[in-house]
C-alpha positions in Angstrom: 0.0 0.0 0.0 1.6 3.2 -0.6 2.4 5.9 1.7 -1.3 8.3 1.8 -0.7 11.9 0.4 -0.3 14.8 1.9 -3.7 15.7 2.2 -4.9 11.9 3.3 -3.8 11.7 7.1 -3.8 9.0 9.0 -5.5 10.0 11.8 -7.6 7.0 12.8 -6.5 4.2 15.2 -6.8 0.7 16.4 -5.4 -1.2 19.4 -4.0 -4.5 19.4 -3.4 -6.8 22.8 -0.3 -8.8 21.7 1.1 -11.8 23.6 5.3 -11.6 24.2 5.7 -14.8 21.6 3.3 -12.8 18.9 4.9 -9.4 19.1 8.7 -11.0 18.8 7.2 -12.8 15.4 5.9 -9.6 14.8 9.1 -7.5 15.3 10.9 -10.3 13.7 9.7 -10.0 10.2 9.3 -6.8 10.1 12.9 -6.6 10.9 13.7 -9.6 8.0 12.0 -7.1 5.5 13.4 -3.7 6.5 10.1 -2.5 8.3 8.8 -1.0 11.3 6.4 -3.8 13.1 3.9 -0.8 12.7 4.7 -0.8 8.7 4.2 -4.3 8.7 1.3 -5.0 10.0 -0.3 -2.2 8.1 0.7 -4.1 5.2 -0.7 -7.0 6.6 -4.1 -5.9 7.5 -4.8 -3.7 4.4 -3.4 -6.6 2.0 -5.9 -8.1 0.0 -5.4 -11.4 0.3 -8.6 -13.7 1.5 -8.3 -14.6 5.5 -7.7 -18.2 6.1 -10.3 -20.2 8.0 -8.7 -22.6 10.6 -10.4 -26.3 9.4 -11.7 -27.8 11.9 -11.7 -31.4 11.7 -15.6 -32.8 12.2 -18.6 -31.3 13.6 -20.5 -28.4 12.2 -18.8 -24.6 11.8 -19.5 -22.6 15.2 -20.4 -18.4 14.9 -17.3 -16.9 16.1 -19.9 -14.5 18.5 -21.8 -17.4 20.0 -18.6 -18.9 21.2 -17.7 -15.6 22.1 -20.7 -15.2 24.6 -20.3 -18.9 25.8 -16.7 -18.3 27.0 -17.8 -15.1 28.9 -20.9 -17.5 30.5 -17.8 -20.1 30.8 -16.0 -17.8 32.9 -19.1 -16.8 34.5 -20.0 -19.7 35.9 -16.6 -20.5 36.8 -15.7 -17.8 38.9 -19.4 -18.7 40.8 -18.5 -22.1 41.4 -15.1 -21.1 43.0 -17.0 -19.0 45.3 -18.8 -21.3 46.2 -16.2 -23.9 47.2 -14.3 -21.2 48.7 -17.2 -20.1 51.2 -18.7 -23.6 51.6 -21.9 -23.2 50.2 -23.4 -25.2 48.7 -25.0 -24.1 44.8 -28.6 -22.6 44.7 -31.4 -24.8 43.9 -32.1 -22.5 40.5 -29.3 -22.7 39.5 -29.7 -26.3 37.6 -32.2 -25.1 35.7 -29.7 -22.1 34.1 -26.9 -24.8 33.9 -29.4 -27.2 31.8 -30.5 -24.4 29.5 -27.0 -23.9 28.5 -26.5 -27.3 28.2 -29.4 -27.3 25.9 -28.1 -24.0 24.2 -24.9 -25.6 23.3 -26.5 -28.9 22.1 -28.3 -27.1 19.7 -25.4 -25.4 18.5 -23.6 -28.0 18.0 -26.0 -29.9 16.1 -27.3 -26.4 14.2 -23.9 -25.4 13.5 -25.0 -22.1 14.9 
């Protein structure tokens, strides 16, 4: 992509979270092509090449958002049951009722392909 005129600033953002390994690849082949990592993945992000799908092996092709929401409900529920082994208490009654409509949500996901 060449550089935007004079006129054409770049004065729009994004922000990227980055683990150590990812940023090292990322300063590494910017480096291997004479680029700043910022250059770089510019280059990447604007190119137009089509984005690669991970296969995955069997089952039906999950919405990116629904297992999105799942892992936040995942995490949820998580940090509820720790509390509740941490205070001794034991789980509400209505709470298996919640826990088998998610079940039930992700059953029919997974046979849907959401």
């Amino acid at each position: 992509m060449a550089r935007p005129s004079k006129s054409e600033k770049r004065d729009r953002q994004i922000n990227l979270k980055l683990t150590v390994r990812e940023m090292a690849w990322l300063r590494a082949r910017a480096a291997s092509l004479g680029m700043r990592p910022v250059d770089f993945g510019r280059a990447q992000l604007l190119s137009d090449r089509p984005i690669k799908m991970i296969a995955r092996s069997g089952g039906p092709h999950l919405d990116p958002l629904f297992i999105a929401q799942m892992s936040r409900i995942g995490n949820n529920l998580n940090q509820i049951a720790r509390n509740f082994h941490r205070f001794q208490v034991p789980p509400p009654a209505d709470l298996q009722p919640v826990l088998q409509a998610i079940r039930e949500i992700i059953r029919k996901a997974s046979v849907d392909g959401a």
